[in-house]
C-alpha positions as CSV (number, residue, x, y, z in Angstrom):
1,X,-42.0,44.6,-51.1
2,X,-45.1,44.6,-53.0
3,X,-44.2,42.0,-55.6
4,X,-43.3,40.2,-52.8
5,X,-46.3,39.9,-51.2
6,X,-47.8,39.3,-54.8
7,X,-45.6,36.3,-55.2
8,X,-46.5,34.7,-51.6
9,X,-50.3,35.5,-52.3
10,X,-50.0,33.4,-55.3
11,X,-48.1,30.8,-54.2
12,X,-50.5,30.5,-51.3
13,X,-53.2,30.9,-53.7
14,X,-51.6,27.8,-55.6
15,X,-51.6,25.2,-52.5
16,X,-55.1,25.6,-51.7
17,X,-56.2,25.3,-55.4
18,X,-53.9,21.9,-55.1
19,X,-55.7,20.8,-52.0
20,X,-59.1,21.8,-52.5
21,X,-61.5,18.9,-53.4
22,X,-63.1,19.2,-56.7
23,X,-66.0,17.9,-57.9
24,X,-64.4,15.1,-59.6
25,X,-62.4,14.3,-56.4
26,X,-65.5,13.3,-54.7
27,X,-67.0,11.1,-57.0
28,X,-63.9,9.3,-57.8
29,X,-63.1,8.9,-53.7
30,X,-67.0,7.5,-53.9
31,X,-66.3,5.4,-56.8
32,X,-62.9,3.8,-55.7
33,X,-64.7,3.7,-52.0
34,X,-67.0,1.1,-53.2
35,X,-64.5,-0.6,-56.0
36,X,-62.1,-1.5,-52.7
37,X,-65.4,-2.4,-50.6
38,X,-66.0,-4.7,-52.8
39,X,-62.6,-6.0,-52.8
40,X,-63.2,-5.9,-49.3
41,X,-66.1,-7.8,-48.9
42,X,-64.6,-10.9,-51.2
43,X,-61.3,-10.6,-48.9
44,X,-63.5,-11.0,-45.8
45,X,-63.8,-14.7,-46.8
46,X,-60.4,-15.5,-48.5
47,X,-58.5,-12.9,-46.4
48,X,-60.3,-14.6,-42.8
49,X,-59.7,-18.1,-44.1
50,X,-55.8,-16.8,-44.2
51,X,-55.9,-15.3,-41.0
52,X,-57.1,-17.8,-39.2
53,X,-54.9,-21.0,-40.6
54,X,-52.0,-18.4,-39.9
55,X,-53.3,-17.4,-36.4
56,X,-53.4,-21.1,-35.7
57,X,-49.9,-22.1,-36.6
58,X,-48.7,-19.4,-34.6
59,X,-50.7,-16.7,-32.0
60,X,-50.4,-13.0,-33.9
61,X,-49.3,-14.6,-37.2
62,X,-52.2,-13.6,-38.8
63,X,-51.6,-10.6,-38.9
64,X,-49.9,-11.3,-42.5
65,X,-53.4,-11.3,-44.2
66,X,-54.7,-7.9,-42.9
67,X,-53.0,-5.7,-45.7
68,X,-55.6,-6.1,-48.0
69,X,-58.3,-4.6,-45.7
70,X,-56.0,-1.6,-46.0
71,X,-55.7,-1.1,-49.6
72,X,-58.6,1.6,-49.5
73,X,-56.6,4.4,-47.9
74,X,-53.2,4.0,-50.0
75,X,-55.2,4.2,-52.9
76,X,-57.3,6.6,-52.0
77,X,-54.2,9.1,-50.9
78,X,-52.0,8.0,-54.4
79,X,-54.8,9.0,-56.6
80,X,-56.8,12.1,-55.5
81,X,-54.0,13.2,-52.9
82,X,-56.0,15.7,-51.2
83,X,-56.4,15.7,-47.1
84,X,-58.8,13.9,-46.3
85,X,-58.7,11.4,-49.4
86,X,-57.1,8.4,-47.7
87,X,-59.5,8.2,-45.0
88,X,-62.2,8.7,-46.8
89,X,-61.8,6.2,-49.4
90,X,-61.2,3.8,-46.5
91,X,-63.9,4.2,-44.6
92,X,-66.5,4.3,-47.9
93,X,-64.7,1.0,-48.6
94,X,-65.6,-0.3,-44.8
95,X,-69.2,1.0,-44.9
96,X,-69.4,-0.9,-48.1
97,X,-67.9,-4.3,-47.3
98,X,-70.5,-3.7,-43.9
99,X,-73.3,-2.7,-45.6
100,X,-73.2,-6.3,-47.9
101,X,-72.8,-8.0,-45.2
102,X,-69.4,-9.4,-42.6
103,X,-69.3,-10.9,-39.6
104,X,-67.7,-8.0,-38.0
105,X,-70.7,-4.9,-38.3
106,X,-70.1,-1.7,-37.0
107,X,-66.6,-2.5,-35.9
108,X,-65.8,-2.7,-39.6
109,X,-66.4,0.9,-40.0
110,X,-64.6,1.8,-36.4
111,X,-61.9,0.0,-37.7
112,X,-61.9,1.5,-40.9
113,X,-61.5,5.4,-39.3
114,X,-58.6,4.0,-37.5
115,X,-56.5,2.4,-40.6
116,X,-57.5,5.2,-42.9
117,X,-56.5,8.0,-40.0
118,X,-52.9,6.0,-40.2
119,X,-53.1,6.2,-44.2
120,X,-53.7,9.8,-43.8
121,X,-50.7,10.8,-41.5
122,X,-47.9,9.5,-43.5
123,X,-49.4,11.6,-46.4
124,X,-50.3,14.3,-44.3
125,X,-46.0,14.2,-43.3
126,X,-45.3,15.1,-46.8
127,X,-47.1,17.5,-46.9
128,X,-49.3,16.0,-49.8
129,X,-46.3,16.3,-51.9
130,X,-44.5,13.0,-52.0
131,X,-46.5,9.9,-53.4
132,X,-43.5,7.7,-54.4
133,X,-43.3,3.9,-53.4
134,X,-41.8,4.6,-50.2
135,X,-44.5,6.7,-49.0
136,X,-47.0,4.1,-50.1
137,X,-45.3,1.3,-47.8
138,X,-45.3,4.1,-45.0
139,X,-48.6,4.5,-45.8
140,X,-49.7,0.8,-45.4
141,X,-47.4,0.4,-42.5
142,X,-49.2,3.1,-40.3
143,X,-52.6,2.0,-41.7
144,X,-51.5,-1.2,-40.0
145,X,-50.2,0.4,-36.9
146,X,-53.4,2.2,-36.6
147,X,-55.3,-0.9,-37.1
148,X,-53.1,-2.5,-34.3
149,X,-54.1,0.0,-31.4
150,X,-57.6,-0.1,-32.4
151,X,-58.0,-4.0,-31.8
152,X,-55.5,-3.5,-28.9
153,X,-58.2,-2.0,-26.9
154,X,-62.1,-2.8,-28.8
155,X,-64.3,-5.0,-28.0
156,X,-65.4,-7.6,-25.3
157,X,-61.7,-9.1,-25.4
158,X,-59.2,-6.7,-26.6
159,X,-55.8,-7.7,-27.6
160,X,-54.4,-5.9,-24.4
161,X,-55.5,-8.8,-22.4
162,X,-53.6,-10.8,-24.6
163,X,-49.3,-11.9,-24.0
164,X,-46.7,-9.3,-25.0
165,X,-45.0,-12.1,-27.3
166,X,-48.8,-11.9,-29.2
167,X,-49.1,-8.1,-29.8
168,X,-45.2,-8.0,-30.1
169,X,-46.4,-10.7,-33.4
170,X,-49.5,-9.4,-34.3
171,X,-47.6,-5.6,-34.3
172,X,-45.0,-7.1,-36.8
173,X,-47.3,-9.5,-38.9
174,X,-49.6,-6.2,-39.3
175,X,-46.6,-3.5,-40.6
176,X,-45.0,-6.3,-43.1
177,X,-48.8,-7.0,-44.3
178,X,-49.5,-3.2,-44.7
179,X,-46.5,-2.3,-46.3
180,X,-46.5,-5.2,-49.2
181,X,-50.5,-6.2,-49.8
182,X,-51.7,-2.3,-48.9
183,X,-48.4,-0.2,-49.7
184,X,-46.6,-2.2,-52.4
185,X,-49.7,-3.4,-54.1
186,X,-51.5,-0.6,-53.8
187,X,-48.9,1.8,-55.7
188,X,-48.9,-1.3,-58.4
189,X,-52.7,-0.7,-58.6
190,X,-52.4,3.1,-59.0
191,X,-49.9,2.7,-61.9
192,X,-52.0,-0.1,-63.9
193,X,-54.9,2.4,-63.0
194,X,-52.9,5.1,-64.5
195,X,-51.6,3.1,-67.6
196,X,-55.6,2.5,-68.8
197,X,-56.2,6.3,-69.2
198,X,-58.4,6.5,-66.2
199,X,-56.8,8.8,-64.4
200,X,-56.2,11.8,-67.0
201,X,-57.8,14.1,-64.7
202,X,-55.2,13.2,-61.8
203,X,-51.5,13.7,-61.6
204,X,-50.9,10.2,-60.6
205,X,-52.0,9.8,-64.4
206,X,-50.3,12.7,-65.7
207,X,-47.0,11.4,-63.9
208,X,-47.1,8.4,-65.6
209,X,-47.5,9.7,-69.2
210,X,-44.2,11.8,-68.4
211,X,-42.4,8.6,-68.0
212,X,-43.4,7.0,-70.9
């Protein structure tokens, strides 16, 4: 009984070392924060440009560029994987790309609690366990979704007040975005990351020297 106990204390005692935020956590989370604001705030010209020609053609088609304004909490969750990492990362990156300057202000940090609270989940679903392509694409997928209620009901003329066969678009433009440009791209990014040496200190690095 007792060396049962002993065992579950240290397994216990295992998962929170696991989950705990180091030091180094929070400086990389800081440092990749403002690496994807920056990303960000070139997107916010290229990315809108996108949006808009797509938007154009057809009502909720440009949703398709949006994925890259997710990136910051798929990243953020593949490397430090930690609670907490995905939305943190994301919203750094939003305060960032605000702070140099977008059209959008505040919003871009409101938005940026909602997409990274949808990065979060899907990591939060496995536990912090599982960060395999699949859960990447989830990842970017409910970044997207969580980007999709947020403009469904801010600002002076929320999406609500906009046709069924818009959202119904916009919902599906969003999840194909976030699961290729944020999910897909951002796993790629995390494994050319890895393959430089820069993430010794993080199993996503250790992972990847075990497969080579």
């Amino acid at each position: 009984m007792h060396a049962t106990a002993t065992a579950r204390n240290a397994s216990m005692g295992a998962v929170a070392r696991r989950l705990n935020w180091r030091v180094v956590d929070i400086v990389v989370a800081a440092v990749l924060g403002v690496a994807i604001g920056l990303v960000f705030w070139v997107w916010n010209t290229i990315g809108y440009a996108w949006f808009s020609a797509a938007d154009a053609l057809t009502p909720g088609l440009g949703g398709i560029a949006v994925g890259i304004w997710l990136l910051g909490g798929v990243v953020g969750g593949l490397v430090i994987r930690k609670p907490g990492a995905a939305l943190v990362v994301e919203v750094v990156a939003a305060v960032v790309s605000m702070l140099i300057g977008n059209i959008w202000g505040v919003s871009t940090v409101l938005e940026g609690i909602a997409q990274g609270l949808g990065a979060e989940l899907i990591f939060a679903v496995f536990l912090y366990r599982r960060f395999s392509l699949p859960v990447a694409a989830l990842s970017g997928v409910a970044a997207a979704v969580g980007a999709w209620v947020f403009e469904l009901f801010y600002g002076s003329s929320p999406n609500i007040l906009k046709s069924l066969e818009f959202n119904a678009i916009y919902l599906g433009t969003l999840v194909v975005s976030g699961a290729v440009l944020a999910g897909v791209l951002g796993w790629l990014l995390v494994r050319a990351l890895a393959a430089t040496g820069a993430l010794s200190r993080f199993a996503a690095g250790r992972e990847l020297r075990r497969e080579v």
